[in-house]
DOTORGU-51552 format. One record per residue (C-alpha): residue number from 1; residue in one letter; x, y, z. Coordinates in nm, 4 decimals. Layout:
BEGIN
<lokol seq="NUM" type="A" c1="X" c2="Y" c3="Z"/>
...
REM end
This chain:
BEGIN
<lokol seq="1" type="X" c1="0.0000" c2="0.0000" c3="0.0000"/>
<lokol seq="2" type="X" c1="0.1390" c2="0.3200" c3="-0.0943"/>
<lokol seq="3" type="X" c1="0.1041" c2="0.5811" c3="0.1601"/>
<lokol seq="4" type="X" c1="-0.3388" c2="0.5388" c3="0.1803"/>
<lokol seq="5" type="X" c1="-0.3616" c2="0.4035" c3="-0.1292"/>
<lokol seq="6" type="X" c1="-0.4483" c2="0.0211" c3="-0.1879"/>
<lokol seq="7" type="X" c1="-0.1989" c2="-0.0882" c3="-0.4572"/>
<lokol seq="8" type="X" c1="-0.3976" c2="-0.3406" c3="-0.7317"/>
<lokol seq="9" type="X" c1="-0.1650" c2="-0.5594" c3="-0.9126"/>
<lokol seq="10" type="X" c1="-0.3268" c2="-0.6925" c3="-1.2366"/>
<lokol seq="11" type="X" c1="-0.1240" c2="-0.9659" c3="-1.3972"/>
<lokol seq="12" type="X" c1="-0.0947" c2="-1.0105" c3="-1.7631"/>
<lokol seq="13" type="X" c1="-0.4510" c2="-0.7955" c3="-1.8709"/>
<lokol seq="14" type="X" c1="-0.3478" c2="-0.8635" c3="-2.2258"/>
<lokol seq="15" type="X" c1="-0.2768" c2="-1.2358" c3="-2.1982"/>
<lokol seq="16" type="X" c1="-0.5066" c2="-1.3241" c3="-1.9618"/>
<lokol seq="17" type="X" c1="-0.8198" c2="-1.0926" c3="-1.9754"/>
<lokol seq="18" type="X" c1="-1.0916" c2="-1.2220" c3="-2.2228"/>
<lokol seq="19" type="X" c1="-1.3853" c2="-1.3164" c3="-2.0198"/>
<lokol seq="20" type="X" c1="-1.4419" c2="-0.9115" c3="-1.8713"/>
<lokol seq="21" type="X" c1="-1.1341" c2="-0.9760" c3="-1.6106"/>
<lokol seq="22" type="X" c1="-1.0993" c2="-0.5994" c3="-1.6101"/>
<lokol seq="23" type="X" c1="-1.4428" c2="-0.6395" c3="-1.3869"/>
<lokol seq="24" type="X" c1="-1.2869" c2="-0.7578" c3="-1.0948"/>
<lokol seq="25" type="X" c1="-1.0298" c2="-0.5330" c3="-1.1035"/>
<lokol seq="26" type="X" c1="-1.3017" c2="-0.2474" c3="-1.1216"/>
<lokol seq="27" type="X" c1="-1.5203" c2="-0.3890" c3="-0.8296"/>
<lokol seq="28" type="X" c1="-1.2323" c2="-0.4116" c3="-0.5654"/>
<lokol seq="29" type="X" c1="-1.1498" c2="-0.0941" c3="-0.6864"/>
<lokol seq="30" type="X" c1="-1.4996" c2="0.1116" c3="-0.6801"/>
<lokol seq="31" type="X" c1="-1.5981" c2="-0.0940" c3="-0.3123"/>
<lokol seq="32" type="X" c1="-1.2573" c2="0.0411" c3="-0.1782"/>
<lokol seq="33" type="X" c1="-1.3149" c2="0.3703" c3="-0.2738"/>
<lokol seq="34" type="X" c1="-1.7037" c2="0.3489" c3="-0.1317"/>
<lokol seq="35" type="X" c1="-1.5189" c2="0.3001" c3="0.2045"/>
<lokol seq="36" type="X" c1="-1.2674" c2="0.5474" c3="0.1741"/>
<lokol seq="37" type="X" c1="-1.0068" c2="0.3749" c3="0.0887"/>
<lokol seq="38" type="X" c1="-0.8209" c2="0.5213" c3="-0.2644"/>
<lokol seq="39" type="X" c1="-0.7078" c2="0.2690" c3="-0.5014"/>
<lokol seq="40" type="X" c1="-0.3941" c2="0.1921" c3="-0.7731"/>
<lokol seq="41" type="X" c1="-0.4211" c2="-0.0587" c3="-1.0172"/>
<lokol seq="42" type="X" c1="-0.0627" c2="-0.1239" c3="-1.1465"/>
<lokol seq="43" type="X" c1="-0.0537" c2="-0.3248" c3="-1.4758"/>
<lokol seq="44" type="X" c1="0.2241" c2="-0.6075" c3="-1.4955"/>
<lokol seq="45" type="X" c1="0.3250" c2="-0.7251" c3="-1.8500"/>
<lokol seq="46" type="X" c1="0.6428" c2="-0.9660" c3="-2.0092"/>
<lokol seq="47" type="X" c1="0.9232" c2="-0.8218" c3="-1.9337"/>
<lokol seq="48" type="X" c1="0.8049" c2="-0.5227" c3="-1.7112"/>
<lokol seq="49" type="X" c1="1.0053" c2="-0.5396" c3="-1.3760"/>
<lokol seq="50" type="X" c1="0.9216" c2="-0.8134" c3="-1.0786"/>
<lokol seq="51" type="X" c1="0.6447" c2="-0.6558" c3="-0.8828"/>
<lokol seq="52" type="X" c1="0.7788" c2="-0.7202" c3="-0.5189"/>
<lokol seq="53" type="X" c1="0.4804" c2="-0.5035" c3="-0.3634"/>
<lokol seq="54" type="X" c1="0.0867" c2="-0.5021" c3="-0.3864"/>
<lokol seq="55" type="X" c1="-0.2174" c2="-0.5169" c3="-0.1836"/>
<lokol seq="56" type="X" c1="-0.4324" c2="-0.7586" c3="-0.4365"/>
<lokol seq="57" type="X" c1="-0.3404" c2="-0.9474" c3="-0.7167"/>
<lokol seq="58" type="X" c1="-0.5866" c2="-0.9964" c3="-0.9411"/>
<lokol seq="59" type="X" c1="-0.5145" c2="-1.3157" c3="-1.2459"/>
<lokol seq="60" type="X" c1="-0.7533" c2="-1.3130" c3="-1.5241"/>
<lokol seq="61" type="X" c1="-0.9231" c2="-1.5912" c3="-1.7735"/>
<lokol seq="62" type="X" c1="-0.7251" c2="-1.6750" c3="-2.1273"/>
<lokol seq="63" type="X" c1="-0.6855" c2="-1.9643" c3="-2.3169"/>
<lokol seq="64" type="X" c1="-0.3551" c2="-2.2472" c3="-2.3761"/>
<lokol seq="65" type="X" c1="-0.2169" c2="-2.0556" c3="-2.6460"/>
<lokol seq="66" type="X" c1="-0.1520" c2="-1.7212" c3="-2.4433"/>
<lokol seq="67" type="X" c1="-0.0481" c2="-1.9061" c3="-2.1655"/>
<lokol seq="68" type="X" c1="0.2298" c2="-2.0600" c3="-2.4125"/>
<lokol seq="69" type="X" c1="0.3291" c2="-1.7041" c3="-2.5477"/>
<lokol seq="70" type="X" c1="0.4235" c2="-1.6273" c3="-2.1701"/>
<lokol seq="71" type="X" c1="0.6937" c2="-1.8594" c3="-2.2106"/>
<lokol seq="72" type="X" c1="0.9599" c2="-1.7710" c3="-1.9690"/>
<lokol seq="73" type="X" c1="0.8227" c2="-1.4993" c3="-1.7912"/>
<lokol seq="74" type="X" c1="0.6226" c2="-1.7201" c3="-1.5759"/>
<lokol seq="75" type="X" c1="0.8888" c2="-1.8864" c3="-1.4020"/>
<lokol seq="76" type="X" c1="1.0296" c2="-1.5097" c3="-1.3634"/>
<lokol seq="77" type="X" c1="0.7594" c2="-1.3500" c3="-1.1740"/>
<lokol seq="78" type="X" c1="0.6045" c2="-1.6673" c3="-1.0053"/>
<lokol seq="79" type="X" c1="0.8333" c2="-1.6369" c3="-0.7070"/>
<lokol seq="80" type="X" c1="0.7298" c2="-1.2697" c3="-0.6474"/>
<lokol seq="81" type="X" c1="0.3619" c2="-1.4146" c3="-0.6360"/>
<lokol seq="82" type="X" c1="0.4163" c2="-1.7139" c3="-0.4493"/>
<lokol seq="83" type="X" c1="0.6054" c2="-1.4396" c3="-0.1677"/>
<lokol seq="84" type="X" c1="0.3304" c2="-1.2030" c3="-0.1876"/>
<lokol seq="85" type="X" c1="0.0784" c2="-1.4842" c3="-0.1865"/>
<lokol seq="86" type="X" c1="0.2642" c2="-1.6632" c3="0.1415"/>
<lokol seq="87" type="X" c1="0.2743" c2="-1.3158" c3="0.3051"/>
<lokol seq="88" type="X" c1="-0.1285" c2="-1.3038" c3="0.3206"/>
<lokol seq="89" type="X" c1="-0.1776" c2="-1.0431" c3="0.0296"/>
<lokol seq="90" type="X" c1="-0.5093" c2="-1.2033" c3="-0.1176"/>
<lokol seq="91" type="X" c1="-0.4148" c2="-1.3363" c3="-0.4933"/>
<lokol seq="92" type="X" c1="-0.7349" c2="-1.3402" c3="-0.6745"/>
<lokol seq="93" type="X" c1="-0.7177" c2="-1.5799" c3="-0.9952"/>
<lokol seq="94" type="X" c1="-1.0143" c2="-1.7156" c3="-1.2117"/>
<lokol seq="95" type="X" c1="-1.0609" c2="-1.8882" c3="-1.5027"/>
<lokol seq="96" type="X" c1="-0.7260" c2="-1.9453" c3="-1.7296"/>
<lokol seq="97" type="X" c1="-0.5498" c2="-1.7492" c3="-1.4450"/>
<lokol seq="98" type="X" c1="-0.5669" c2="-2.0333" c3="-1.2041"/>
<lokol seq="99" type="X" c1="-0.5119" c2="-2.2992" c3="-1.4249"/>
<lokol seq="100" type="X" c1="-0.1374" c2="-2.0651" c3="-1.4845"/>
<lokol seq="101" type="X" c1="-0.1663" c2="-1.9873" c3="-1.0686"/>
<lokol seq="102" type="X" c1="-0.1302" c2="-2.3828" c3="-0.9860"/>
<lokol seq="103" type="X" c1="0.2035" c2="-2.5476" c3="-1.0497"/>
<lokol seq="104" type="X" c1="0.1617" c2="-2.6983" c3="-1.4013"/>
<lokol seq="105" type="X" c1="-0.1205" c2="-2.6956" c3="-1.6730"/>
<lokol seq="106" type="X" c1="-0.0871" c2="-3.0575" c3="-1.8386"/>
<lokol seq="107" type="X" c1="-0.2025" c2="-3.0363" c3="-2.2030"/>
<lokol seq="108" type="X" c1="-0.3660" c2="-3.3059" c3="-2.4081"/>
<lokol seq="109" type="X" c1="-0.0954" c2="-3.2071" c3="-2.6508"/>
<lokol seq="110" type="X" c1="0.2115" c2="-2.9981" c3="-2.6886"/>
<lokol seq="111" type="X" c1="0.4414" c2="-2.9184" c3="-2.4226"/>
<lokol seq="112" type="X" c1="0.2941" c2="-2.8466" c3="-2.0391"/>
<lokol seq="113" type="X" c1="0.3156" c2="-2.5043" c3="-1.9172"/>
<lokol seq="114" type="X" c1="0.5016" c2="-2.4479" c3="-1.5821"/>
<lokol seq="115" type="X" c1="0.2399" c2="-2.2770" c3="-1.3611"/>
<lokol seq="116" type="X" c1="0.3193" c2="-1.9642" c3="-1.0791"/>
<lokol seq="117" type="X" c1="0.2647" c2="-2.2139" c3="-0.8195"/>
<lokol seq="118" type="X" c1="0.0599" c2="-2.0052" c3="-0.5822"/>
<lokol seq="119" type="X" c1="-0.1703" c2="-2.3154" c3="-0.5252"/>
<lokol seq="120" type="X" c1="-0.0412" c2="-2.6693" c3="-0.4688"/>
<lokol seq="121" type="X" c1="-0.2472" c2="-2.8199" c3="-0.7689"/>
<lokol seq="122" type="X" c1="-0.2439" c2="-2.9141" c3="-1.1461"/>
<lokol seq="123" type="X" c1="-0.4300" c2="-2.8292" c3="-1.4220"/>
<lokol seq="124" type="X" c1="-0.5332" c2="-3.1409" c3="-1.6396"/>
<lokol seq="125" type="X" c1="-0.6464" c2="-3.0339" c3="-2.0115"/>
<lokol seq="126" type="X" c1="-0.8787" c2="-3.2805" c3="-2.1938"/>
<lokol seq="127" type="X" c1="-1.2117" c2="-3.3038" c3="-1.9227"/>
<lokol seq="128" type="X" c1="-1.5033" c2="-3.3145" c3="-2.0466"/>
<lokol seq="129" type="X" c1="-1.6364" c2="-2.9830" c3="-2.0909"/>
<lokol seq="130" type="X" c1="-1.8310" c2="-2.7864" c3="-1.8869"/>
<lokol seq="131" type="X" c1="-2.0781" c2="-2.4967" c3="-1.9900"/>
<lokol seq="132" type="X" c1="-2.3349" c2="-2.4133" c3="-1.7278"/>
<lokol seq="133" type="X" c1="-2.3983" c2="-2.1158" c3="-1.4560"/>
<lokol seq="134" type="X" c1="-2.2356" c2="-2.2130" c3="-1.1751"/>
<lokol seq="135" type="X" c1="-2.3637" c2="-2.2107" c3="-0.7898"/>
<lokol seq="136" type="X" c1="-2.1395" c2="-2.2462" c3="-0.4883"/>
<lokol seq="137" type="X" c1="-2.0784" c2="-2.2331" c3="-0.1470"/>
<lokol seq="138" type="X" c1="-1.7862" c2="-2.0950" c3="-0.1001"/>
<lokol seq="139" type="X" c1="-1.5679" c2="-2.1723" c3="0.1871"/>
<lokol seq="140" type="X" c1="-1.3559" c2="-1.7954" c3="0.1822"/>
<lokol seq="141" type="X" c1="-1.3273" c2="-1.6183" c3="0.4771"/>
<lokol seq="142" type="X" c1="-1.6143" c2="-1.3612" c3="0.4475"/>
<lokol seq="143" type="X" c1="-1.7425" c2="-1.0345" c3="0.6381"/>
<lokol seq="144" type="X" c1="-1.9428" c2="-1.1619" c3="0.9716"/>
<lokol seq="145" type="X" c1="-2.3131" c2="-1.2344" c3="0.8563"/>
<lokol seq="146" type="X" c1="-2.2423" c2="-1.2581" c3="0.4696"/>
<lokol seq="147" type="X" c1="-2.3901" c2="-1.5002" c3="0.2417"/>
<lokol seq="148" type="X" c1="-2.1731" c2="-1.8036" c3="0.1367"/>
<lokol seq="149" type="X" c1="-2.4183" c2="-1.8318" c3="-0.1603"/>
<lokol seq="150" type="X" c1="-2.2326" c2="-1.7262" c3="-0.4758"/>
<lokol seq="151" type="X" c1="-2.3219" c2="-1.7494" c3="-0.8439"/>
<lokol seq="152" type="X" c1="-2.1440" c2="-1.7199" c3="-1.1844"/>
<lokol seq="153" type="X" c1="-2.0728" c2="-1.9158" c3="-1.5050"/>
<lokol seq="154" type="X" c1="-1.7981" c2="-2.1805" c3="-1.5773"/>
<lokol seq="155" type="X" c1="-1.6661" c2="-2.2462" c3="-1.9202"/>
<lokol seq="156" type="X" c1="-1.3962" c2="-2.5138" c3="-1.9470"/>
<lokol seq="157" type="X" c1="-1.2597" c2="-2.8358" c3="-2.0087"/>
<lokol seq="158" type="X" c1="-0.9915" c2="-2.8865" c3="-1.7360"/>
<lokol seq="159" type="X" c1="-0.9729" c2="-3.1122" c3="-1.3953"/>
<lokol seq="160" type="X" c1="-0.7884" c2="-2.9306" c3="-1.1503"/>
<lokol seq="161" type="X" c1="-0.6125" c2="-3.1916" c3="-0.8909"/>
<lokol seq="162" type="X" c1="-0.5126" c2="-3.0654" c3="-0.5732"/>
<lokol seq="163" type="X" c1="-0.2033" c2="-3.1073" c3="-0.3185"/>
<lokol seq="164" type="X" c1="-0.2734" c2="-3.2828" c3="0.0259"/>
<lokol seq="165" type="X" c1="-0.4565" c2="-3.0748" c3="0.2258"/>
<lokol seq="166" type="X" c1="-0.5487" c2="-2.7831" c3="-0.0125"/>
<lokol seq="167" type="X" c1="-0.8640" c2="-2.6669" c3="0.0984"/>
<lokol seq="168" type="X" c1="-1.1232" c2="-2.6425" c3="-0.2101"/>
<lokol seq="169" type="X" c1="-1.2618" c2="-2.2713" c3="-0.2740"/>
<lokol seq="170" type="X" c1="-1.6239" c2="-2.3674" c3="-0.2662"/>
<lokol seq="171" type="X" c1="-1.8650" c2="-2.6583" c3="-0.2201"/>
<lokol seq="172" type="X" c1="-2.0650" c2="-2.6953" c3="-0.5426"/>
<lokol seq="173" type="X" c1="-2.4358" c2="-2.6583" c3="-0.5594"/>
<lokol seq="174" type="X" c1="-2.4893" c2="-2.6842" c3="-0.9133"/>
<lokol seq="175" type="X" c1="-2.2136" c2="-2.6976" c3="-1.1723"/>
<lokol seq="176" type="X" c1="-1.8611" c2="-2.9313" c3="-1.2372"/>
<lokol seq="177" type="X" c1="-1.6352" c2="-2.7891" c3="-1.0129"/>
<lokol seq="178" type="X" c1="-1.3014" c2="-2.9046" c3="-1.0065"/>
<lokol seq="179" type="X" c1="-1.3636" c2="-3.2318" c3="-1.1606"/>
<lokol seq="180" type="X" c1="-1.7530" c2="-3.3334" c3="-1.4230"/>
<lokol seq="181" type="X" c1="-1.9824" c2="-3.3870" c3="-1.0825"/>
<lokol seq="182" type="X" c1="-1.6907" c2="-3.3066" c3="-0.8250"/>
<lokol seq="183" type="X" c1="-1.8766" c2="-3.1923" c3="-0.4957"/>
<lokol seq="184" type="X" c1="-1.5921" c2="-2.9090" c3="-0.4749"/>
<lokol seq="185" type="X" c1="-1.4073" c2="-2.5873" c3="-0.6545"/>
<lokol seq="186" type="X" c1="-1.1456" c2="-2.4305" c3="-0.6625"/>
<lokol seq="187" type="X" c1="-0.8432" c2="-2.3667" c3="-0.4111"/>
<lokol seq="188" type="X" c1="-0.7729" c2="-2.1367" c3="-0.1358"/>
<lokol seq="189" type="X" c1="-0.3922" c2="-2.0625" c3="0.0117"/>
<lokol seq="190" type="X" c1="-0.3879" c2="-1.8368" c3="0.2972"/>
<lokol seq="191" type="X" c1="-0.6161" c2="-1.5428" c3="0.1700"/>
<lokol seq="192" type="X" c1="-0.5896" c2="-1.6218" c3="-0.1880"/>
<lokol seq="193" type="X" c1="-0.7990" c2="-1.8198" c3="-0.3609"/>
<lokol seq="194" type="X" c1="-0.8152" c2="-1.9613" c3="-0.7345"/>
<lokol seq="195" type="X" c1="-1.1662" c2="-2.0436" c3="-0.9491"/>
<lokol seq="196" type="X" c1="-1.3011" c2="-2.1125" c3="-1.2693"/>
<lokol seq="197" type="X" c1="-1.5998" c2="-1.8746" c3="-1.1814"/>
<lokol seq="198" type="X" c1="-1.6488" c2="-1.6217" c3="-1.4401"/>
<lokol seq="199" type="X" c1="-1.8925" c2="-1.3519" c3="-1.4908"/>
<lokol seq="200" type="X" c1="-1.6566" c2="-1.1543" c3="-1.4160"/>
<lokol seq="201" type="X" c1="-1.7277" c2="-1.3157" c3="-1.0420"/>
<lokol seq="202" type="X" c1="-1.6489" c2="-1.0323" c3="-0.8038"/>
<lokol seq="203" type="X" c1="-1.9122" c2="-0.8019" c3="-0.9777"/>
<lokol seq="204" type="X" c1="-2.1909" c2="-1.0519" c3="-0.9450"/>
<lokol seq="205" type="X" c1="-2.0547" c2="-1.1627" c3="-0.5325"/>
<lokol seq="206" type="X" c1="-2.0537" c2="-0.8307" c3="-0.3369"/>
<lokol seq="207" type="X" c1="-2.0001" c2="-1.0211" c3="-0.0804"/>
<lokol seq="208" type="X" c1="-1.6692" c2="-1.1817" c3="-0.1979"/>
<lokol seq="209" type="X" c1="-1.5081" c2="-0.8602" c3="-0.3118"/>
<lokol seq="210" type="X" c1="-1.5513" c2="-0.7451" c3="0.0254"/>
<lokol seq="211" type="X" c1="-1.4093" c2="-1.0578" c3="0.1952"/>
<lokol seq="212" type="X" c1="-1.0557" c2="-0.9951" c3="-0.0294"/>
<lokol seq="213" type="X" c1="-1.0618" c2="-0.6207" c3="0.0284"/>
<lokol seq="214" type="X" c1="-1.0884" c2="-0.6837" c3="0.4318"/>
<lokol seq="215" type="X" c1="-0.8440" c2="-0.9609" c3="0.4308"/>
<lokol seq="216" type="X" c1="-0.6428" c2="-0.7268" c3="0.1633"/>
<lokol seq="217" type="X" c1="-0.7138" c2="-0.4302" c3="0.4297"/>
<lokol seq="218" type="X" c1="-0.6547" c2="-0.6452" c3="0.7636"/>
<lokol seq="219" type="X" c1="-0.3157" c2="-0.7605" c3="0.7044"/>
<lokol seq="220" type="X" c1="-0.1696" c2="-0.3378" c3="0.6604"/>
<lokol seq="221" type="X" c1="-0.3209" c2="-0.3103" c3="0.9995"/>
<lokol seq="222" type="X" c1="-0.6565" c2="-0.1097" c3="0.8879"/>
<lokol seq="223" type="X" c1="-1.0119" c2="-0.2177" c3="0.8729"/>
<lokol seq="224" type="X" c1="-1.2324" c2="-0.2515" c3="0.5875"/>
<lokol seq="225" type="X" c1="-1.6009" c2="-0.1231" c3="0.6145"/>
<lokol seq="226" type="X" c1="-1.8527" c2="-0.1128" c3="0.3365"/>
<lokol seq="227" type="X" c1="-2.0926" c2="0.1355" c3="0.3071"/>
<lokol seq="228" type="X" c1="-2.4046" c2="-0.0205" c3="0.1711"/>
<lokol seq="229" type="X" c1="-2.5603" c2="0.3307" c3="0.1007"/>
<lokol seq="230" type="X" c1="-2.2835" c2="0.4059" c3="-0.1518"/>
<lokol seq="231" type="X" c1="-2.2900" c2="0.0546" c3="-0.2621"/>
<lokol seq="232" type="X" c1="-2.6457" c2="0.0214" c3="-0.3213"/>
<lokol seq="233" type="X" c1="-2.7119" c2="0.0624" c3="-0.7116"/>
<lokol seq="234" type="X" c1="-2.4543" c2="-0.2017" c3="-0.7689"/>
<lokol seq="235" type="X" c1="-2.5353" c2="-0.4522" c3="-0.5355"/>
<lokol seq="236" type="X" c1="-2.9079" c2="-0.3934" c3="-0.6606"/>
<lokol seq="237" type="X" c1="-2.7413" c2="-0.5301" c3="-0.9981"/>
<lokol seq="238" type="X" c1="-2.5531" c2="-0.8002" c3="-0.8700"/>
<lokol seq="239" type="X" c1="-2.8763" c2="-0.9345" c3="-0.6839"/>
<lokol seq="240" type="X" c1="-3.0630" c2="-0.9553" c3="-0.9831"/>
<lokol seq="241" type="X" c1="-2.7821" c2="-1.1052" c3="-1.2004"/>
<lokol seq="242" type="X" c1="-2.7491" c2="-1.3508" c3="-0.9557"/>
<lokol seq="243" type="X" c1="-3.1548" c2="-1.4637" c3="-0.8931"/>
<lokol seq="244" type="X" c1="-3.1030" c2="-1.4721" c3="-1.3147"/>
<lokol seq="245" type="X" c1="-2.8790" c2="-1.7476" c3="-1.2769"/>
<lokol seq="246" type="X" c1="-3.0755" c2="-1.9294" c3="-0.9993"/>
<lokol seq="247" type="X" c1="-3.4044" c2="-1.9723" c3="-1.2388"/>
<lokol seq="248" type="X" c1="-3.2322" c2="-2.0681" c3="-1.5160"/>
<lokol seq="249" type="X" c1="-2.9164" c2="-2.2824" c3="-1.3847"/>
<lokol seq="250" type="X" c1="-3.1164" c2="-2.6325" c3="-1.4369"/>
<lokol seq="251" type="X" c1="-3.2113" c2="-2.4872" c3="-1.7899"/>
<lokol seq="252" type="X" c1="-2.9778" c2="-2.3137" c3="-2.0019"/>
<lokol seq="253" type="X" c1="-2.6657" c2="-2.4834" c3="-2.0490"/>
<lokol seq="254" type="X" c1="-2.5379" c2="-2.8478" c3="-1.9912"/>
<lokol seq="255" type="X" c1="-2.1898" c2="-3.0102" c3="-1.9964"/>
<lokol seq="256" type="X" c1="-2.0855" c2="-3.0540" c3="-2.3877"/>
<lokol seq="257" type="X" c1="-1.8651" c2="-3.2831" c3="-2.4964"/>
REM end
């Protein structure tokens, strides 16, 4: 945090940003500034220098192929994340981003990429894949009183396998989760936590943008209190986004081959 100001890493936007990632860099940043808090989102690209600071790191959806064009720089800056990571600043990584946030995505063919290794887990390509809204329960540490409920959409075709003792990120209430039928999601390490929720997800889960800013908040030694009154158009929108997905999540989509 510089000074007052909540520094936002975002890593690879270019790379790693086609499913509206910029979304959940915007949502941490307009709920900080509701409470107060002022906000910095610092872009990280190949080849820019190693961020060693930041507040929240936010990794966004992209496909194989982009992961692949990385090439090196992964194994560059996936130390600085795995430090920042171990020393509690929330890393926030959906879609294609934590597929490249666990420590290897296995491909059905071509050469494996080597993964940051915030989360002890692998990324298996070749699943069958999944297309449906997606309803959890997710297991991140949340504001006292919030909902655990969240909703988005998944889109993939990847089983994630995780290290002994990795806690999952969320129970699943209706979607494939981490394996076609698993019972769980996702990944959590410390206050960082890795999904294939998309939507973008902290737009449509108030709730969960809140829980990363307060853990993001908590560990600079200041606390983190939303204003709902400030808050209140968006939230309106994320409610009914969110009651969209629960009438139609038996309906709309199914896993595809």
């Amino acid at each position: 945090m510089t000074a007052d100001r909540l520094t936002i890493l975002h890593v690879y936007p270019r790379q790693m940003g086609v499913s509206g990632d910029r979304g959940n860099v915007a949502a941490l940043v307009r709920r900080a500034e509701a409470a107060d808090i002022p906000t910095e989102v610092v872009e990280y690209a190949p080849g820019d220098t190693v961020p060693t600071q930041a507040d929240v790191v936010v990794i966004g959806n992209g496909p194989l192929s982009a992961m692949r064009s990385l090439g090196a720089d992964v194994t560059r800056v996936g130390a600085a994340l795995r430090d920042l990571a171990a020393a509690d600043v929330p890393v926030v990584a959906v879609g294609g981003g934590f597929d490249l946030a666990t420590n290897a995505v296995v491909a059905t063919d071509g050469p494996d990429v080597t993964g940051f290794g915030v989360f002890d887990a692998r990324a298996v390509r070749g699943a069958e894949r999944r297309v449906n809204y997606f309803v959890l329960d997710t297991r991140y540490p949340l504001l006292g009183g919030a909902p655990t409920r969240i909703a988005g959409f998944e889109d993939h075709a990847t089983r994630i396998e995780l290290g002994s003792g990795v806690m999952p990120f969320a129970d699943v209430v209706s979607g494939g989760g981490n394996q076609a039928g698993s019972p769980v999601e996702g990944a959590i390490v410390g206050t960082s936590f890795g999904t294939h929720t998309q939507g973008p997800i902290l737009p449509l889960n108030p709730q969960l943008t809140d829980g990363v800013l307060a853990a993001a908040t908590a560990r600079l030694g200041r606390a983190y209190t939303p204003d709902p009154d400030r808050t209140a158009s968006i939230d309106r929108y994320a409610r009914e986004a969110r009651a969209t997905i629960d009438r139609y999540v038996d309906k709309a989509f199914k896993r595809i081959a």
